[in-house]
C-alpha positions in Angstrom: -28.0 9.7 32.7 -24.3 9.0 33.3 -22.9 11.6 35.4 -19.6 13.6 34.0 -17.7 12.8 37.7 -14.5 11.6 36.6 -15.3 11.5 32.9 -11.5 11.3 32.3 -10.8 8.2 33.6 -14.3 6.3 31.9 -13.6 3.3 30.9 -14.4 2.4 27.2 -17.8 0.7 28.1 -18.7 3.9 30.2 -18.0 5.7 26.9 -20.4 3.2 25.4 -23.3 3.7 28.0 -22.7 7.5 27.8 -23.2 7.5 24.0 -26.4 5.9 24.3 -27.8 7.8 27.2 -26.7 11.2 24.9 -28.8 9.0 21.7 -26.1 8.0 19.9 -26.1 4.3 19.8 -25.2 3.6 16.8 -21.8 5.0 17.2 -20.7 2.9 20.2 -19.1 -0.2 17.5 -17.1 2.7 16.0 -16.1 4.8 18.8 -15.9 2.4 21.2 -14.9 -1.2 20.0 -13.3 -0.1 16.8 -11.3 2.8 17.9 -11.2 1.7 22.0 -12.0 5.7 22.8 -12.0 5.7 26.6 -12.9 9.1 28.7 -9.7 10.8 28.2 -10.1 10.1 24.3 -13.8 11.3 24.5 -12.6 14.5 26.6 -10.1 15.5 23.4 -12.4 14.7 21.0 -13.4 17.4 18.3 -16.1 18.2 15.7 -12.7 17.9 13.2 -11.7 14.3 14.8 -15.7 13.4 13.6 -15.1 14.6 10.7 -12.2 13.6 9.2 -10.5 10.1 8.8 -10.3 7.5 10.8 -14.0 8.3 11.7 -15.3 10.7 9.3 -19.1 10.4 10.3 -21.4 10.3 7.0 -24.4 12.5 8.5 -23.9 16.3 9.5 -26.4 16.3 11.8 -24.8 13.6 13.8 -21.7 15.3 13.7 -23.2 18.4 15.2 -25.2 17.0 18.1 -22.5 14.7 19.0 -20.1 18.3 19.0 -22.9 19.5 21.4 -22.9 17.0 23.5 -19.2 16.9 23.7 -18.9 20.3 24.6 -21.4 20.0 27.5 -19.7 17.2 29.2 -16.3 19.4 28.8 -17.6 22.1 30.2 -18.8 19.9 33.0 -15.8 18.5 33.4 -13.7 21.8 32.7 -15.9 24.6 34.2 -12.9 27.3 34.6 -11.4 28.0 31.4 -13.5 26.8 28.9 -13.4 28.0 25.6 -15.5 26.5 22.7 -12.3 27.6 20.1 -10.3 24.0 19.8 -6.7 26.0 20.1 -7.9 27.7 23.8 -9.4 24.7 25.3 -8.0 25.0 28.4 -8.5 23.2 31.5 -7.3 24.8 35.0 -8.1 21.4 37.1 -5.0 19.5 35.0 -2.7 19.4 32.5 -1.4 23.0 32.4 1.1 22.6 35.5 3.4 20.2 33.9 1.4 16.7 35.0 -1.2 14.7 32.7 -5.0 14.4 34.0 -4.2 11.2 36.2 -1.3 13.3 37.7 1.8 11.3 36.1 4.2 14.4 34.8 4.8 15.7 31.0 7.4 15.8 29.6 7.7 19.7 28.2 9.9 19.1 25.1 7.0 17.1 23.8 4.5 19.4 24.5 2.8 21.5 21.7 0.1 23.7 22.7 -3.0 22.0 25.0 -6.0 20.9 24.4 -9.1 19.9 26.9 -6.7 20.3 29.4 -4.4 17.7 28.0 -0.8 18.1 26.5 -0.7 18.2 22.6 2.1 15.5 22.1 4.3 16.0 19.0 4.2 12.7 16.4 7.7 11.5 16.5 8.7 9.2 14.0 11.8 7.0 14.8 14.3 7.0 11.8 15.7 3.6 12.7 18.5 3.8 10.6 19.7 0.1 11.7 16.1 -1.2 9.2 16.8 1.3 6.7 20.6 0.5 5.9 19.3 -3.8 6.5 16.7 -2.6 3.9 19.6 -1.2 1.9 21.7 -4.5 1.7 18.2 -6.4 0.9 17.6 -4.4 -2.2 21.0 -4.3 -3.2 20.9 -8.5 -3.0 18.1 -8.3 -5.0 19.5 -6.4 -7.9 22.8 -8.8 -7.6 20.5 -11.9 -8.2 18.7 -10.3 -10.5 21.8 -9.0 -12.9 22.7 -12.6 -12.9 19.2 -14.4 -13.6 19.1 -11.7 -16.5 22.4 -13.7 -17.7 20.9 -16.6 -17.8 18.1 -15.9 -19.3 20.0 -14.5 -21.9 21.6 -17.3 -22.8 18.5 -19.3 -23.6 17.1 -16.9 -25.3 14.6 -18.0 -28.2 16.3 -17.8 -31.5 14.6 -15.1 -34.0 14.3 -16.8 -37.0 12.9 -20.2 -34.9 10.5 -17.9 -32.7 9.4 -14.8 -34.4 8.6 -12.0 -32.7 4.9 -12.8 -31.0 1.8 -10.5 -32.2 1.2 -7.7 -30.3 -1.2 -5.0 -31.3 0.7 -1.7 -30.5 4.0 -3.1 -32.0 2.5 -4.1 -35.1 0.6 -0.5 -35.1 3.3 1.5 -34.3 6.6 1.8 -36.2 10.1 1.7 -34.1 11.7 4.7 -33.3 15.5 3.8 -33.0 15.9 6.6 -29.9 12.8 5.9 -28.1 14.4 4.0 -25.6 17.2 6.1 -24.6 14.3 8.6 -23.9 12.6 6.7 -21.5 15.8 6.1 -19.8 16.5 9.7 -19.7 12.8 9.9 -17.8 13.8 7.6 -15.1 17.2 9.7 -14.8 14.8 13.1 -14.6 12.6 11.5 -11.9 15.3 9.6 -9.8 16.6 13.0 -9.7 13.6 14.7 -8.0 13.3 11.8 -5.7 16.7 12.0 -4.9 16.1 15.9 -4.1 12.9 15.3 -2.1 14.5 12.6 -0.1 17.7 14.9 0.8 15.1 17.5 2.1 12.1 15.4 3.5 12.4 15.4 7.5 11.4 11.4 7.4 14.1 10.2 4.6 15.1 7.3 6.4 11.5 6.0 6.4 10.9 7.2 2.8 14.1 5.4 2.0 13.7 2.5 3.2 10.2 2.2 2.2 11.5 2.6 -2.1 14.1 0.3 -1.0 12.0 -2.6 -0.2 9.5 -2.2 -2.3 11.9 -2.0 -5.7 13.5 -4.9 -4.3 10.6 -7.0 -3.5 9.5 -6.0 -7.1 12.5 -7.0 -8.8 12.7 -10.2 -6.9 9.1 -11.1 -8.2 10.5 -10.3 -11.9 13.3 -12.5 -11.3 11.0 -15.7 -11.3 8.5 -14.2 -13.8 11.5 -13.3 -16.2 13.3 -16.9 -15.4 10.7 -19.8 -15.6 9.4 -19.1 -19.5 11.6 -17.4 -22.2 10.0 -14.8 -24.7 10.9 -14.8 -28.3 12.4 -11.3 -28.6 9.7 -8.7 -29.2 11.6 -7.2 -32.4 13.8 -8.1 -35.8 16.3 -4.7 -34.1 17.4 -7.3 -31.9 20.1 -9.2 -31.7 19.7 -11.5 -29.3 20.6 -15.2 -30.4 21.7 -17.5 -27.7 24.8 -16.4 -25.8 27.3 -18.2 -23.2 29.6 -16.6 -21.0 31.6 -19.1 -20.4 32.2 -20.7 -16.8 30.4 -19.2 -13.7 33.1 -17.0 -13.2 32.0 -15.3 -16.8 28.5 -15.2 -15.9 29.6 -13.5 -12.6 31.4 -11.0 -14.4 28.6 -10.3 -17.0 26.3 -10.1 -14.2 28.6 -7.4 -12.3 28.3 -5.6 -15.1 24.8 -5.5 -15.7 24.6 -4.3 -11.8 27.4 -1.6 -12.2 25.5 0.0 -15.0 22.1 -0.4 -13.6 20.9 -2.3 -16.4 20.9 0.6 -18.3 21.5 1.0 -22.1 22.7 5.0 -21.6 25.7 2.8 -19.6 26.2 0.5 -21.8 24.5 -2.4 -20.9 22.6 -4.5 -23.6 20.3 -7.1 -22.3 18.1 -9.7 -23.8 15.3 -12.4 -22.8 14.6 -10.1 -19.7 11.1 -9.6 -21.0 7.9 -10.6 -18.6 7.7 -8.0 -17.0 9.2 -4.9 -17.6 12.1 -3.0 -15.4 12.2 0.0 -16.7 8.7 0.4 -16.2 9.0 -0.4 -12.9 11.6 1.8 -12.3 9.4 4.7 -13.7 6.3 4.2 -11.8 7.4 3.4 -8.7 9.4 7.0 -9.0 6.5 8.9 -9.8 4.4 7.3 -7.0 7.0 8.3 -4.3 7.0 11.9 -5.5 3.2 12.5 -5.7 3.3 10.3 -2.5 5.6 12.4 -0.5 5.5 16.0 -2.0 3.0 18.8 -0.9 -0.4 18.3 -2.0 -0.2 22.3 -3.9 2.8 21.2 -5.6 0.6 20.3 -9.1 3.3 21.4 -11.5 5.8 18.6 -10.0 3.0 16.3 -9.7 1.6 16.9 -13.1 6.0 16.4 -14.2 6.4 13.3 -12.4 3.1 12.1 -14.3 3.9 13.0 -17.8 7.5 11.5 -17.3 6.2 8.4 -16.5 3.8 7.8 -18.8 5.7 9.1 -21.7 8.5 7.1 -20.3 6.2 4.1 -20.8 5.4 4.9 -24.7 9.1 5.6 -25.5 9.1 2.1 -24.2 6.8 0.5 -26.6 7.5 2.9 -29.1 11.1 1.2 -28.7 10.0 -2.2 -29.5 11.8 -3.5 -26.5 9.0 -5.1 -24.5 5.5 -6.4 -25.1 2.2 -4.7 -24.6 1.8 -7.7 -22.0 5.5 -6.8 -20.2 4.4 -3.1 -19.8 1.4 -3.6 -18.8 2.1 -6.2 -16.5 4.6 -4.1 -14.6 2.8 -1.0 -14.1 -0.1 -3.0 -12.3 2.0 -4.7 -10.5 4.2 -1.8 -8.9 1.0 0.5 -8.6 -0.8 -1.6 -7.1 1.7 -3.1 -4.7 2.6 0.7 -3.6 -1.1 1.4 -3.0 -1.5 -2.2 -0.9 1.9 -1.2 1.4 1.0 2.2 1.9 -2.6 1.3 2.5 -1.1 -1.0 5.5 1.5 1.2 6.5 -1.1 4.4 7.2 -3.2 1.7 9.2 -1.7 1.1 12.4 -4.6 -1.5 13.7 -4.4 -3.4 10.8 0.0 -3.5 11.1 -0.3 -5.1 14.2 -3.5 -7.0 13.9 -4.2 -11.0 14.0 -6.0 -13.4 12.5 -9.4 -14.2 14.9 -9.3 -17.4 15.6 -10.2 -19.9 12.8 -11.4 -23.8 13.9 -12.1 -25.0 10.7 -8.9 -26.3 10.3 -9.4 -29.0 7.7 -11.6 -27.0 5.4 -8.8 -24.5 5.3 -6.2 -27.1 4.6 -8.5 -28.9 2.2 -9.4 -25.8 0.5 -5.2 -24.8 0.2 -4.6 -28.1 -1.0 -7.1 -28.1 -4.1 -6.0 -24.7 -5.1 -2.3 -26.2 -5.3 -2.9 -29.4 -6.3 -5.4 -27.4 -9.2 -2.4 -24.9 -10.1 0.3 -28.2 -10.7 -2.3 -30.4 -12.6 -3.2 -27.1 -14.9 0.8 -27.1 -15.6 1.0 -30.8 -16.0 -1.5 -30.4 -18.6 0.9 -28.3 -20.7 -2.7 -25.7 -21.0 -0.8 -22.7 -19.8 3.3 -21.4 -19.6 4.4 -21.0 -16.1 4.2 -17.0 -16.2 0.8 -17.4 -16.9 0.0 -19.6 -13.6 2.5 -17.6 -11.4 1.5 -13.7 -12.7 -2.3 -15.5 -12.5 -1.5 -16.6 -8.6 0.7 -13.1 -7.7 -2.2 -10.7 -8.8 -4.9 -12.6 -7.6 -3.7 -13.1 -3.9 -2.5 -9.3 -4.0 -6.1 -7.9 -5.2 -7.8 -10.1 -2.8 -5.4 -8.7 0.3 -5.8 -5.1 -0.8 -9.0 -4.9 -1.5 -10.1 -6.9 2.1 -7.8 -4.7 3.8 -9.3 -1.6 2.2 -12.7 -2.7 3.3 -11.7 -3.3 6.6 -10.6 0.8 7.0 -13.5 2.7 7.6 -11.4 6.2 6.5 -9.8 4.7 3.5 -13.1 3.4 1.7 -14.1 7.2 1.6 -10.8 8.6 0.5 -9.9 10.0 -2.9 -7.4 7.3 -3.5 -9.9 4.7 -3.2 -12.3 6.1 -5.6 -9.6 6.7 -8.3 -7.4 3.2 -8.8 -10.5 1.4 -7.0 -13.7 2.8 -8.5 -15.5 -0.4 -7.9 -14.4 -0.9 -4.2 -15.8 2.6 -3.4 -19.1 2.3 -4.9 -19.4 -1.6 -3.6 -18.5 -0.7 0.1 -19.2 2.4 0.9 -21.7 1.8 3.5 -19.5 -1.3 4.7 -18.4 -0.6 7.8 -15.4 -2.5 9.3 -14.6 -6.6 8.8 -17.6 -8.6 7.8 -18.1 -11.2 11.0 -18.1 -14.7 9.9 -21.9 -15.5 11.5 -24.1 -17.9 10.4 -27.6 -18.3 9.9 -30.3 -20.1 8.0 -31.2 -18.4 4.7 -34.9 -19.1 5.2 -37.0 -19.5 8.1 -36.8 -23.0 9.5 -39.4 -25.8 9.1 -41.9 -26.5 11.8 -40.4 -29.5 12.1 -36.9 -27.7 12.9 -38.4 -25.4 15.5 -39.9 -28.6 17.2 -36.6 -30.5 17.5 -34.0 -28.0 18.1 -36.2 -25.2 19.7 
């Protein structure tokens, strides 16, 4: 049996040894190689640390022989001052004079109560205000380009009485209603209102901040090419949206300032057409309610509940506007959700933020498999089969549901969460006992010929 001597300063493959010498394996690949818990970790480690995310161990009786086992070696290694309650776990060899367990000193401001004899250090999250106000100018770019591809598209708008409106099943099901739109508009207004409120009082704004900022923008920048390489006829006869020119560039600049001064809204004035695939102001909505349920307290079900019927009946007023497609609407709310889940997902996995690709030597399968699937894309394009939005919101969706769902299964604590099992219900059930990256090994998918065995052993 490993001896507790100097537990604290075990290096992660003495964890390892310990954990099998204390029966528990099958643990060391989680604990150990996954995590890297050395013996200072495994000295602060709790029955709440093995149960909750990132570990979250699936068997309670795991979970309470590990605890068991835990607590022995920490009152081996902590014999005075022991107590069993997390909050008093107090060590008298180290830690409680001002100086870590290898001696080096701590810093008091940062201290917040002790545990196993080691400082409780507060999470500090750095503002960085220099990224947030870069992040600021990026999204405001964004909207500036995207003001003025809105002009253009405008003025190549299909005409209405060339290109009737396409068929769409809730358009033709549902008569217009003249003020619908306005209302969803006044949704966006209601919701950017409470964001705005729980960004003035959330202690992290500048993350929060920056975080809407570049996702709306990278967003928008994605509708500018899906709303600029094919040209919708206009979803409804209430429109009047022929062709239009404004003139010179400098008209077109000024059309597009004003699209950006009023937000694009039609409560400000501004009247838009051709600015179809996909939908803003669905966007806009979403991507507001996700924030607040994001970043609000978990009890807080009434503004939850708000932000959710705002943004959904935002949506209808949309539709029942007759100023998008089924298609545009649809398209947009995927998107953005999906998007928000995929950066968040990232951004709550610090391993995964700074990890790197393992080394890959097949170099010209990789290249010949990239080629065919761009070569494959151009000839399906060539053959006039599909309009570019199909190709590109084809390509966009695909390579994002691929990344999220890879990067989902490579988080043990995420595949268990709630979020996974509600917007990924398949994921959940298909990888719940999937733990970690799948390693790219080979082997024969039947046993090998005598033959085999005789030449190559």
């Amino acid at each position: 049996m490993v001896e507790w001597v100097g537990a604290e300063l075990w290096s992660t493959e003495q964890v390892s040894l310990w954990l099998k010498d204390q029966g528990f394996g099958h643990y060391v690949d989680l604990l150990c190689v996954k995590h890297r818990l050395d013996g200072a970790g495994l000295l602060s480690l709790t029955e709440n640390d093995l149960r909750s995310p990132p570990l979250q161990l699936p068997l309670l009786g795991d979970i309470k022989r590990l605890t068991l086992s835990l607590r022995r070696l920490q009152r081996q290694h902590c014999p005075n001052g022991f107590s069993l309650s997390p909050e008093h776990w107090l060590c008298n060899g180290g830690g409680c004079n001002g100086v870590d367990m290898t001696g080096h000193p701590v810093r008091k401001d940062l201290c917040n109560g002790y545990s196993n004899g080691k400082c409780k250090r507060r999470s500090q999250l750095d503002p960085e205000c220099w990224k947030t106000a870069l992040i600021t100018v990026y999204v405001t770019l964004v909207f500036g380009i995207t003001s003025f591809i809105m002009v253009l598209v405008h003025e190549k708008v299909p005409d209405i009485h060339t290109y009737p409106p396409l068929p769409d099943i809730f358009l033709d099901s549902v008569p217009r209603i003249p003020w619908a739109f306005a209302m969803a508009e006044g949704c966006a207004v209601v919701l950017g209102c409470i964001l705005l409120l729980t960004l003035l009082l959330h202690k992290h704004r500048s993350i929060l901040f920056r975080r809407f900022c570049g996702l709306m923008g990278t967003v928008f920048l994605l509708r500018c090419v899906a709303m600029f390489v094919t040209s919708l006829s206009v979803p409804g006869h209430h429109l009047q949206c022929s062709g239009k020119t404004y003139g010179d560039m400098w008209g077109k600049l000024h059309r597009a300032l004003q699209i950006w001064s009023g937000l694009g809204m039609s409560l400000t004035g501004v009247h838009t057409c051709g600015d179809y695939m996909f939908s803003g102001h669905t966007v806009v909505l979403t991507m507001l309610n996700f924030f607040i349920t994001e970043y609000t307290p978990c009890k807080w079900h009434l503004v939850h509940t708000l932000s959710w019927v705002l943004n959904l009946f935002g949506i209808f007023f949309i539709l029942a506007a007759h100023e998008h497609y089924s298609i545009d609407v649809f398209i947009a709310f995927y998107i953005t959700t999906r998007l928000f889940l995929y950066y968040h997902t990232l951004s709550s996995t610090h391993a995964i933020q700074h990890s790197r690709h393992t080394p890959r030597k097949w170099h010209l399968v990789h290249t010949l498999s990239w080629v065919l699937n761009l070569f494959g894309i151009f000839f399906i394009l060539a053959a006039h089969e599909h309009y570019s939005i199909d190709v590109f919101i084809a390509f966009y969706i695909t390579t994002r549901l691929f990344l999220y769902y890879h990067t989902l299964s490579s988080t043990h604590a995420i595949q268990h969460s709630r979020r996974a099992r509600v917007w990924f219900p398949l994921f959940s059930f298909s990888e719940s006992n999937v733990n970690g990256p799948v390693p790219n090994e080979y082997a024969w998918p039947f046993s090998r010929p005598k033959l085999l065995k005789t030449l190559i052993g």
